[in-house]
N, C-alpha and C positions, 0 to 999 in steps of 0.2 A: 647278325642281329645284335645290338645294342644290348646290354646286359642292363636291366631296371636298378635305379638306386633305391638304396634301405633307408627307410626309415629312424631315423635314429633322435635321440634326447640333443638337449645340447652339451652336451660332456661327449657325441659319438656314438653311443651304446646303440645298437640295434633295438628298436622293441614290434611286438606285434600289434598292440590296438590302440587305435587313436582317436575312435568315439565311444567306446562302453567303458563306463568304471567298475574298478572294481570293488565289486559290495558282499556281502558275510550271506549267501545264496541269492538267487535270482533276485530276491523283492528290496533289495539293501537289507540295512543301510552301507554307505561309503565305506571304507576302509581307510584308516590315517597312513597304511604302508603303500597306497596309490602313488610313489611319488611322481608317477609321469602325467598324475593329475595336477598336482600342484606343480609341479614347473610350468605346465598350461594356463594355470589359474595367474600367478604370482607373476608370470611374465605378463599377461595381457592386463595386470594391472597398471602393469607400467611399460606400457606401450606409447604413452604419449609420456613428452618431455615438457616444461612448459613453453608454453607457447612465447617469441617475442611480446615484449610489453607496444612495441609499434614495429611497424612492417609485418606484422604477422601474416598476414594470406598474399600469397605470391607464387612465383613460377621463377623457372628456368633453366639454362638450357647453357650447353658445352658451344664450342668455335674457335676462331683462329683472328690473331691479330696483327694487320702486317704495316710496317713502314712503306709509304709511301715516296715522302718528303724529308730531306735533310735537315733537321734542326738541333745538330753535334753544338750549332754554334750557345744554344740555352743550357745544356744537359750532357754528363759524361754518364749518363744511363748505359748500361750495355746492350739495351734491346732497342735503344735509337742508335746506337753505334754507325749501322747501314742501311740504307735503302735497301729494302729486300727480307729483313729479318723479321721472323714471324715469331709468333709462341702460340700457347694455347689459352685459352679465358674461360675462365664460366660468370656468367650472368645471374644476377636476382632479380627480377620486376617486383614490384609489390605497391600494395595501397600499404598506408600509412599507420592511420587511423584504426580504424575497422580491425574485428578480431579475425581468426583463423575463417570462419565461418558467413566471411561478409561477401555482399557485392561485388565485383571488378568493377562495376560502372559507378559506385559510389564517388561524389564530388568530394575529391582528397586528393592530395601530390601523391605521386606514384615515386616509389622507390626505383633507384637505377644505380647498381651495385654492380662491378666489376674486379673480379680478380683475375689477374695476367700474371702467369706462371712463370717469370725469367729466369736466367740461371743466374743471376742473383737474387732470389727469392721471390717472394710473392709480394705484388703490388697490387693493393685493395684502391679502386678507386670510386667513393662512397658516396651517393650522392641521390638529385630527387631530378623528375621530370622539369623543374623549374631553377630559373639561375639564381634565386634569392629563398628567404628562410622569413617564417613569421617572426622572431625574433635575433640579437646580437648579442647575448651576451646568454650562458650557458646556467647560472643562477635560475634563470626566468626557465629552464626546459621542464622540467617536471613539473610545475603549476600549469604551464598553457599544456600540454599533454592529457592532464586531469584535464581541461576543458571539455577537450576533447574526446573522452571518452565515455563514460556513463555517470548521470547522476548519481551521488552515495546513498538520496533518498531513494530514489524513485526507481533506478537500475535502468535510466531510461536516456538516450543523447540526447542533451538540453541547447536548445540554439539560444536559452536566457543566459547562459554561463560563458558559451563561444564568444557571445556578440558582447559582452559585459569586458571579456577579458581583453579582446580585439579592441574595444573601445577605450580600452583605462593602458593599453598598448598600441598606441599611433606608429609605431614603427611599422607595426603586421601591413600598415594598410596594402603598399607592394605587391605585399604577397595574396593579400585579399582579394586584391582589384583580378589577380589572374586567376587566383582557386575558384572566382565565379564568375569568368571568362567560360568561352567556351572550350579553353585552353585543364579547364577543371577537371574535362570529362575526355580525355581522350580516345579516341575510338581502338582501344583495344596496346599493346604494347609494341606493335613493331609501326607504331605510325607516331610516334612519338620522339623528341628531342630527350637528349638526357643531361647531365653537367655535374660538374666537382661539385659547383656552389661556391664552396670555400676559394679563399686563396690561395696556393701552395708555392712552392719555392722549386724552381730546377738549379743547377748547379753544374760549370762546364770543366773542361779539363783543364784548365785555366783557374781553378777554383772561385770562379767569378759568378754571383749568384743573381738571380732574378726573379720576382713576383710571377705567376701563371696563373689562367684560369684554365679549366678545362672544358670543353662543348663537346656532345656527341650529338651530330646532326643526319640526323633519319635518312635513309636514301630512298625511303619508301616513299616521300614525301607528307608532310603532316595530314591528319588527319583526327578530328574532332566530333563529338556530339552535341546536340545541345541538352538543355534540362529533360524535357520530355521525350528524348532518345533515350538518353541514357534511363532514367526512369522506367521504359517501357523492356529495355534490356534487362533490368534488374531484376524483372520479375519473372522474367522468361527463362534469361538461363544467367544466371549469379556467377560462372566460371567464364564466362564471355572470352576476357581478355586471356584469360590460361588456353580454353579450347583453340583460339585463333593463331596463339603461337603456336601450340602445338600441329594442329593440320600442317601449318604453310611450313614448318620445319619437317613434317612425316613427308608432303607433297614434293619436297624437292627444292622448296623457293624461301632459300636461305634470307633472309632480312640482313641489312648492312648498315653501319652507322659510319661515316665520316669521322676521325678524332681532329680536332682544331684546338688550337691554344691562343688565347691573349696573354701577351707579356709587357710588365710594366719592370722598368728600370729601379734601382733602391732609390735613386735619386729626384726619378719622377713618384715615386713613393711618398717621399716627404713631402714633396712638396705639392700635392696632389691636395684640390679641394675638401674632400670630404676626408676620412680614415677609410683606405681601400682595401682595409680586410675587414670589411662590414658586412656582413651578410644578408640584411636590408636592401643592398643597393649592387647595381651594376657596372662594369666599365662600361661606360660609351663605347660601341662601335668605328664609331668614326675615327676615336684617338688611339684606339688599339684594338685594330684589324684584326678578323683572324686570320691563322697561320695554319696551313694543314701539317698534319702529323702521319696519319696514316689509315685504314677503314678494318674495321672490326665485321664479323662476320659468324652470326649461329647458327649449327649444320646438325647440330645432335643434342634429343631430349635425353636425360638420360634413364638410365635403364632402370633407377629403381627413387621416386621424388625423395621418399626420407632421407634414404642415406646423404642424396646431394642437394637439394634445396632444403630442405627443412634443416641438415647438419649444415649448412654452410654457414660458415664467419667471416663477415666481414670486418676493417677497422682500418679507420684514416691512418693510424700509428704504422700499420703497414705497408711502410716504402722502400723505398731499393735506393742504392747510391746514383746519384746524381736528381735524382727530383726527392723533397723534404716538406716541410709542415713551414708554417707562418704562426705572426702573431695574430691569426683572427679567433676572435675568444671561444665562438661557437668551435671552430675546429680543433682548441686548445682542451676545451669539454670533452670532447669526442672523442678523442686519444686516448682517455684514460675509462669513458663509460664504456664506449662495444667493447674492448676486452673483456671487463669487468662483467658485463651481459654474457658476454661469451662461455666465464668460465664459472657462472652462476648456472646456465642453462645446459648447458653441455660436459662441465667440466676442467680443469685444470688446463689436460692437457688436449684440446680441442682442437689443437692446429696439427694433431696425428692423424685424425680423421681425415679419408683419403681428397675429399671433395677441397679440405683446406690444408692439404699438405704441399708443402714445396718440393721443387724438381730436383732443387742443387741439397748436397747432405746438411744438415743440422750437426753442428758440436756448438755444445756449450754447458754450464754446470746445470743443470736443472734434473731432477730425477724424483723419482715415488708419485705419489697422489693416483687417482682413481681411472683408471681406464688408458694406464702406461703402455703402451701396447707394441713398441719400438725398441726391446728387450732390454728398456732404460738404459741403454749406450754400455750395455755390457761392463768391463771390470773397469771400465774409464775412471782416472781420481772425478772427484766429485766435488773440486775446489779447486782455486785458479789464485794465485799460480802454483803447481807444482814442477816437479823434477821428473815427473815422468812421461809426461803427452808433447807433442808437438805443434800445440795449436796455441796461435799467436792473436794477438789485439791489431790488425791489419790497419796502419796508422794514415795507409791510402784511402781509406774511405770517410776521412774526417773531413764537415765541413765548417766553409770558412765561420770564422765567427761574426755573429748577428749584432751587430751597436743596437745598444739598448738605452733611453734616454728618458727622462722623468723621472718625480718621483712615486715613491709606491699611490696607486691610486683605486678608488672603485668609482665611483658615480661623475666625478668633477671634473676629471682634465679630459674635454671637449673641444670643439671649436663649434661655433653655429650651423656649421653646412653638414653635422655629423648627427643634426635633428631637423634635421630638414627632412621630413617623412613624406611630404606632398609631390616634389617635382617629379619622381622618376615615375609614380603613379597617372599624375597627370598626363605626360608625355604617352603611358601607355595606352591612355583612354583615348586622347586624343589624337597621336599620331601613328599610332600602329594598329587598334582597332581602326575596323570596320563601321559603318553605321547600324547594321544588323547586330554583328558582335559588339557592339554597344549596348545595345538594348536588349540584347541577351543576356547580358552580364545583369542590366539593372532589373531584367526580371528575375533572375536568378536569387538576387542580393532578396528581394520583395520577399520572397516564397519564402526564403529561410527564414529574414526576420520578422517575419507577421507568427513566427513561430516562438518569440518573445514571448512573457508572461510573468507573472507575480507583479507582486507592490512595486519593486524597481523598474516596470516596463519603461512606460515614458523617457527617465531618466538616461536607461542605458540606449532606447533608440534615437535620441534626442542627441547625445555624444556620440553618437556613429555619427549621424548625420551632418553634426558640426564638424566631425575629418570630412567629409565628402565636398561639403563647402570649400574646408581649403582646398581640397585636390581640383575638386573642377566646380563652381555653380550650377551648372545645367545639368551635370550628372546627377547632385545635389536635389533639385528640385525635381527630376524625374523621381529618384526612388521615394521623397516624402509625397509625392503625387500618389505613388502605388499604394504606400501603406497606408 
């Protein structure tokens, strides 16, 4: 027979009662030497951390990552090394927008965050349901974020503010035309595409570098809602997309994603019509195929959501040798903000925590700060270089250097096809929708913006309109029909 565990404080101590306090005879009052009261109290005050400022309500779940397909010839990655090598991943879904306490079905880019645990560390690969970004340059994130979220008067999500800001920013349109697509509202997370977004950089043993994107393409096959599905989900069960990974991961019927990469050359780089680390815009398909890599695979929720969804970290800045970062400006922001989130929310040292700790050992000089939990690398010097450790600046993982050209600039040095906000929109409306999923979308667009209001009405839906114009006429004329 199994010996019962004790009860104990968190210091170990055994105690006996853990619903009556202790008070100065039966009727109280408390007593200040309760301390088993106040560790009770003080901890559940701070039971919650805060919450992400976006991606906050999400799920996820442990798996395995395996090589399929050779492509040694882009990346001296050691987990592309062979066909056949696997690691382990954990996943994040999430909505965007919305707080801890929202919808799954809410019309927002869903979050699709992966970290791959190699034995050269950990690679976060960070990213949304969709292959483009409402904005390109990282300046503009925290203003369109505030759109986003709740009025400072009113404490209430203002579609005057979205559509205002979306409209006085023609770049978003892109990303517009698909958030009110039926592509908005995905049916739940394991029926859904994912991607880098950004552009990133592989790197071969050759030290010879190339532009990538990344695609994670659903094996579930896609799968969407329209406005009044999702809608109707929303109200019924708000964990929708959490509940449905979880069964089909408890039931046995792991979900799979394909990884594919486009790669563009430095040289087709430059000379490439638009700036191709824009995150507005897309590679064409046609001129840069993808490429398979290998299929990803989630088999285990885990055992406790805090410790490993809510503590996970992610952050583009975490790469591994052989794949690296670009010059796209959104992903150049990103590098320095999720850390920064990271150890604003969590702490210093956050990549101790087990959910975002790496496989291979950590040396380097870093030590103290709150919640060191790793016996801070023991009597190790604590400065570099000294005479006493054996740990070296490994000059094998250097890469090549980046030509950099221009001079310093913010707003001006463009080319015309780098504001060109209309084409890749249009082409979506019209050659990749549907004629249903068209008029999905423009009913979609109607509903939100008849949600407009104040003195600026007219003004700001009157400038949506006129992008619509450019993007397509008929599109155009349907939604000023609705409204």
């Amino acid at each position: 027979m199994n010996k019962k565990k004790k009860l104990t404080n968190a210091s170990g101590r055994p105690y006996h009662e853990n619903e009556d306090s202790m008070t100065a005879g039966r009727r109280g009052p408390v007593l200040l030497q309760d301390h088993y009261l106040h560790e009770k109290l003080a901890h559940f005050n701070r039971e919650r951390i805060p919450e992400r400022v976006v991606h906050a309500k999400g799920t996820g779940a442990f798996g395995t990552f395996k090589v399929t397909n050779d492509i040694t010839r882009y990346t001296r990655a050691k987990l592309f090394s062979k066909v056949g090598n696997e690691c382990r991943v954990f996943v994040r879904f999430s909505t965007v927008g919305g707080e801890k306490g929202s919808a799954d079905t809410e019309r927002d880019p869903r979050g699709f965050a992966v970290k791959f645990y190699t034995e050269d560390g950990n690679w976060d690969l960070v990213g949304n349901n969709t292959p483009v970004f409402f904005i390109k340059d990282p300046k503009k994130f925290p203003d369109f974020i505030h759109t986003q979220k709740r009025d400072p008067k009113t404490n209430l999500k203002s579609p005057t503010m979205i559509w205002d800001y979306w409209g006085l920013n023609p770049e978003s349109l892109h990303q517009v035309m698909i958030l009110f697509s039926d592509r908005g509202t995905p049916d739940g997370y394991r029926y859904m595409n994912g991607y880098g977004s950004h552009t990133f950089s592989m790197v071969n043993s050759k030290n010879e570098r190339v532009w990538v994107k990344f695609h994670f393409k659903t094996m579930q096959g896609n799968r969407t809602l329209t406005g009044p599905q999702a809608d109707e989900i929303r109200g019924k069960d708000p964990d929708y997309s959490q509940r449905d990974l979880v069964k089909a991961i408890e039931a046995g019927d792991y979900p799979k994603w394909a990884l594919k990469i486009q790669v563009m050359t430095d040289e087709q780089a430059r000379n490439f019509r638009w700036n191709p680390f824009d995150l507005t815009k897309v590679w064409p398909h046609g001129e840069y195929p993808l490429i398979d890599a290998g299929i990803m695979e989630l088999n285990e929720i885990p055992e406790n959501y805090f410790a490993d969804v809510e503590q996970s970290a992610f952050a583009p800045s975490h790469t591994v040798d052989g794949i690296g970062l670009s010059p796209d400006k959104m992903l150049q922001g990103r590098i320095f903000a999720y850390p920064d989130a990271h150890r604003y929310r969590l702490g210093a040292n956050y990549e101790q925590i087990p959910v975002n700790r790496p496989i291979n050992p950590v040396h380097n000089y870093q030590r103290d700060g709150m919640m060191r939990v790793d016996g801070n690398q023991g009597d190790n010097p604590n400065y570099f270089p000294n005479s006493f450790d054996d740990i070296e600046a490994d000059k094998a993982y250097r890469e090549p250097p980046l030509k950099l050209d221009g001079d310093v600039a913010d707003s001006f040095d463009r080319n015309e096809n780098d504001d060109d906000h209309y084409s890749q929109p249009a082409a979506l409306v019209n050659e990749v929708m549907t004629k249903q999923e068209r008029e999905n979308t423009v009913a979609n667009i109607i509903a939100s913006m008849k949600g407009i209001c104040g003195p600026k009405k007219g003004e700001i839906i009157k400038r949506q309109l006129e992008h619509f114009e450019k993007m397509d006429p008929v599109f155009a004329k349907a939604v000023a029909n609705g409204l």
